[in-house]
N, C-alpha and C positions, 0 to 999 in steps of 0.2 A: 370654265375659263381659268388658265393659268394665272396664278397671280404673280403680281413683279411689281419689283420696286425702282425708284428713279435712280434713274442711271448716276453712277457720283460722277460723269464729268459732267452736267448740267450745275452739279454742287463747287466741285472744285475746280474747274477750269476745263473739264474735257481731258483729263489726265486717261483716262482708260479707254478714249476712244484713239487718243496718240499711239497706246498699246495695242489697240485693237482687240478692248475690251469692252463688253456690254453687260446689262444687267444681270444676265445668269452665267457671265463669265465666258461667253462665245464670241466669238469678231462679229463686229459688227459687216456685215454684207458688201461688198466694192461691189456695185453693177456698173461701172460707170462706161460709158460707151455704149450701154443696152438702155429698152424700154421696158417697164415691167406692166405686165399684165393681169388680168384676174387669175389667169393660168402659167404664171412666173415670168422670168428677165426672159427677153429676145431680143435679135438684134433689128436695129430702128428698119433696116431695109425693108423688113420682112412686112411692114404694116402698110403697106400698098394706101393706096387712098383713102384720106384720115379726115375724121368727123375732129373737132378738139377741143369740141364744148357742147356736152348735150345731155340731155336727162333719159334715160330707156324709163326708170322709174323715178316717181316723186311723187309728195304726197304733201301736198302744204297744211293739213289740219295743225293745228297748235297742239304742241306736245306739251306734257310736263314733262320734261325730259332730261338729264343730268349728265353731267361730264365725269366720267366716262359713260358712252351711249349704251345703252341695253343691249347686250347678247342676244337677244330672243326678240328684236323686231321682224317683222315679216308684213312688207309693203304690200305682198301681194294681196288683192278683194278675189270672189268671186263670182264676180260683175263689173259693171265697167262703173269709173266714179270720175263724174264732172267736174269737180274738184282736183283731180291728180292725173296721172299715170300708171295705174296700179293694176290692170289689167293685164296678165300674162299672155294670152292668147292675141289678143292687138297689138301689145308690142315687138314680138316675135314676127307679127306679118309685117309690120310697120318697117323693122330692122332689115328682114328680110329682101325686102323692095328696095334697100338702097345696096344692098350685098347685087342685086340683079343688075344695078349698074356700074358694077364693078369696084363697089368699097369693098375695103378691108378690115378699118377698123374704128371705134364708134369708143370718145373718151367721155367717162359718164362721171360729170363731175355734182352730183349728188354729195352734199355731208354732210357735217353735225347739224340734226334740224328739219332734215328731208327726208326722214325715213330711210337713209342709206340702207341697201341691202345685200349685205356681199353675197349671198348663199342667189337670190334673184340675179344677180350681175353673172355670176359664172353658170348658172342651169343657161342662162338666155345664150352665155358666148357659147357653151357646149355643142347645144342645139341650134344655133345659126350658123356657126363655123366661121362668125366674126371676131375678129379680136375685142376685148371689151377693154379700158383702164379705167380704174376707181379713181374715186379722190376722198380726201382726207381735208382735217380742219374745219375750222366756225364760218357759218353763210350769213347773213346780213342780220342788220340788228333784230327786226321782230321775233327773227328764229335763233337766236342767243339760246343757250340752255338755262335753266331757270338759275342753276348756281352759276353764271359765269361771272359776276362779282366777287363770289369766295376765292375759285379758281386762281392759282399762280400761274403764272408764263412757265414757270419749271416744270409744272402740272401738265399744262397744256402741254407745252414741247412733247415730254414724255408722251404722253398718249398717240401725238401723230408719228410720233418716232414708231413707235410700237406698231402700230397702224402699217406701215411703209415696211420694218424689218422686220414682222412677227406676225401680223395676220390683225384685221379687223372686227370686234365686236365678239372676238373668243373663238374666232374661224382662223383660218390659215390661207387667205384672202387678204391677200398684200398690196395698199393703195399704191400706185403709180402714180400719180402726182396729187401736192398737196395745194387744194384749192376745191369750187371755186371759195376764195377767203372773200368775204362778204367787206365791204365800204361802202358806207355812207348809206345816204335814202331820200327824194324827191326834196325832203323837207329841208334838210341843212346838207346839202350835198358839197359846202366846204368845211366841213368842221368834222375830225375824227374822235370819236370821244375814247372815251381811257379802254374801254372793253373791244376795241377795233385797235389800238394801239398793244392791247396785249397778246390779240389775235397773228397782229401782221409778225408782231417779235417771234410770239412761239412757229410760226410757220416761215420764217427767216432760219431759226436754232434747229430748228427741223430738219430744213433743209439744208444747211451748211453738216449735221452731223449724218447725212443721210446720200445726200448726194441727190434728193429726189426735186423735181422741177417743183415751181409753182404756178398756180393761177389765178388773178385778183380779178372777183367782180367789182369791174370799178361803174359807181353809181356816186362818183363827185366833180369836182371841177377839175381843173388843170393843175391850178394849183396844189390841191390837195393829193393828186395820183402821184406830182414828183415829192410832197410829204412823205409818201409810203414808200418810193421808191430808195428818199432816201434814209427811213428806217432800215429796208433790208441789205442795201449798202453798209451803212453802219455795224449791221451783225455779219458781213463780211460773204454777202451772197453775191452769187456772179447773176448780174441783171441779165445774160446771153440766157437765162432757161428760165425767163418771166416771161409772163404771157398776162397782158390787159386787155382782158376781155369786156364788150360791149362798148367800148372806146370809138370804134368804128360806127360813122353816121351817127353820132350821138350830137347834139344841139353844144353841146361844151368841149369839144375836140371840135376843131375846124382842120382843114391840110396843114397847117401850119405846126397846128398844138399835135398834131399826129406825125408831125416830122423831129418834132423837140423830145419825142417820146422816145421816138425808132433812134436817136443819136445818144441815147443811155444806153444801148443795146438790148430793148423789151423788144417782145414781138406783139401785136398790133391785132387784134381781131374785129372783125366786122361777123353781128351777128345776130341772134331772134330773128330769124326768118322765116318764109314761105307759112303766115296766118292765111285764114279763109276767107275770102270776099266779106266783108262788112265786119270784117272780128275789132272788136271793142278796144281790143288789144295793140291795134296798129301793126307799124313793121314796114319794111322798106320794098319798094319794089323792083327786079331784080334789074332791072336797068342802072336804076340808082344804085344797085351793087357793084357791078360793072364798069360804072364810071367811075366812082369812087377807085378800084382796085385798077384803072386807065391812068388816073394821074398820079395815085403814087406811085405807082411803075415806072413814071413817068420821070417821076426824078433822081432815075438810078436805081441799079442795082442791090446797092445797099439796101434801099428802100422795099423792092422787090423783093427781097428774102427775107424780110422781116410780115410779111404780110397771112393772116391766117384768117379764113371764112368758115364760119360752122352756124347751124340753126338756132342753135338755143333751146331746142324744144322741151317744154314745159309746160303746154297746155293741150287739153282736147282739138283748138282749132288749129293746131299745129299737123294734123294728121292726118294724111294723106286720104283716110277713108271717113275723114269728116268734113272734104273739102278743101283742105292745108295741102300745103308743098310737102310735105312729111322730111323723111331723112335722102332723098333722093333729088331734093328743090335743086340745092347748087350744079349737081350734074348734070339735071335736066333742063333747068330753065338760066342759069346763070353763066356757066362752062360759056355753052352756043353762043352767047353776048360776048366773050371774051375773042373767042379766037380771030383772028384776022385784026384783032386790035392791039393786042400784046403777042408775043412771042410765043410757040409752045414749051419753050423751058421756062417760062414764069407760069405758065399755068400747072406746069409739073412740079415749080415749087411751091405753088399753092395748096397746091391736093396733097402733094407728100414728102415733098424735101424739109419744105418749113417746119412742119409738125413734127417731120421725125426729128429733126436737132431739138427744138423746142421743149421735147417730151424726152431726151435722153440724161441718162443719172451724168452727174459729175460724180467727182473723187470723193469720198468721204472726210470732213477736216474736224479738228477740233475747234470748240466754239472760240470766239475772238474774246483775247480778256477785257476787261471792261476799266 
């Protein structure tokens, strides 16, 4: 693993990114316009029909695990584990099956916590000939890294900077967007505590010196999502390439609180989908998907471009050959409910238009002085 030290515009004010200079003295990277992938920047077009929240791999065991993540994790079992995702051979068929209805490309927003696996991310895109994008940054409180207390926000930055312009966990496997950033938890779903407030900053600094999108799992109330929204405001991020996921059919977003959202300029996802007849887990049924994406379309255009569906999948009953809707649910069971009810260029902005803006770099800036 190369070592590097923190960038001095995170110290001084972002003086070397003004110059377009970075830690080892190289410009920092303009992709801006492009999406970048496990297999480098391309451009958004090219990513045909977009997954834009979903796990190929994960692995919820508790880690002792430390910021920066280990170079030498390796998600993959050899066998299947009830607990995770971690089986190569399943999820390769799994991917495969929604490639058969003509996806393109599958954002596997796995980080710190999850057993992220860039080396697993790009064998899988190799050999499905799907596009894959990583993500980057801290997931929700229980999978905190054990030092995220010690941890600076300068810290933090740094490492998802590196992550996005240098390659992930000492590979050259470059996150594409930084999320999902973990918020809140059943328990006090309005209260952000200081270690989610540090998270949202460093992945605000991130993303302003990076250009790269974000994704927030939001697991709080209304009030607390436009909290966060207005942190990354604050560090001077363009809400147009935030993406609040799980916001969609949640008991704490009504149409209402989803229309107060889309007028900041986030984009809006509806997600966790297609579980197995009786799974523990719940999850919507696709009708209730359908209507839901009827009446915000409903109020506009505006509203309609801002709208993103992806499954979420992160459990065994998620998978098509254990019963689940697998990666293939929306195309198969959700699409057919739409059509004749919405337009077909809102269904094409759903599947590809949305995501690909959503997911494309802005300019690279220096951070906002304070």
């Amino acid at each position: 693993m190369r070592m590097r030290t923190l960038w001095l515009p995170l110290v001084v004010g972002a003086a070397l990114v003004a110059c377009g200079g970075g830690s080892d003295g190289n410009a920092l990277p303009d992709i801006s316009g492009k999406v970048l992938t496990v297999n480098g920047p391309m451009e958004p077009a090219k990513l045909g029909i977009t997954l834009p929240h979903e796990h190929i791999f994960i692995n919820f065991a508790p880690l002792d695990h430390i910021v920066p993540e280990p170079t030498d994790i390796n998600v993959l079992t050899p066998d299947r584990n009830p607990g995770g995702l971690t089986y190569y051979p399943d999820a390769l068929e799994e991917i495969e099956r929604f490639k058969d209805f003509g996806g393109g490309t599958i954002v596997d927003v796995t980080n710190f916590g999850l057993s992220r696996d860039p080396n697993a991310l790009k064998k899988i895109s190799d050999e499905s000939g799907l596009n894959v994008i990583m993500g980057a940054g801290v997931y929700m409180r229980p999978f905190h890294p054990a030092d995220m207390d010690k941890v600076t926000v300068e810290e933090l930055t740094q490492i998802i900077v590196d992550d996005v312009t240098v390659g992930a966990q000492g590979t050259e496997i470059r996150s594409g967007v930084i999320g999902e950033i973990g918020l809140g938890d059943f328990s006090t779903p309005d209260t952000l505590i200081d270690n989610e407030v540090k998270s949202v900053t460093a992945a605000a600094r991130a993303s302003r010196l990076t250009g790269a999108p974000i994704n927030l799992h939001t697991f709080v109330t209304e009030r607390a999502a436009h909290e966060v929204l207005d942190i990354l405001e604050k560090e001077g991020v363009d809400l147009n390439h935030v993406t609040m996921s799980h916001v969609g059919g949640s008991a704490s977003f009504d149409m209402d609180a989803i229309v107060r959202l889309i007028d900041r300029g986030v984009y809006v996802e509806r997600d966790f989908l297609g579980q197995a007849p009786g799974s523990a887990m719940g999850g919507s049924r696709p009708e209730q998907v359908a209507d839901w994406v009827v009446e915000l379309a409903a109020r506009g255009d505006k509203y309609a471009k801002r709208i993103l569906l992806s499954h979420d999948i992160c459990i065994q009953d998620q998978l098509y050959m254990n019963q689940g809707g697998g990666y293939a649910y929306i195309l198969e069971k959700v699409v057919p409910l739409l059509e004749g009810r919405v337009s077909a260029g809102v269904i094409d902005d759903i599947l590809k238009n949305n995501p690909q803006r959503a997911l494309a770099f802005t300019r690279p800036q220096e951070l906002r002085k304070s």
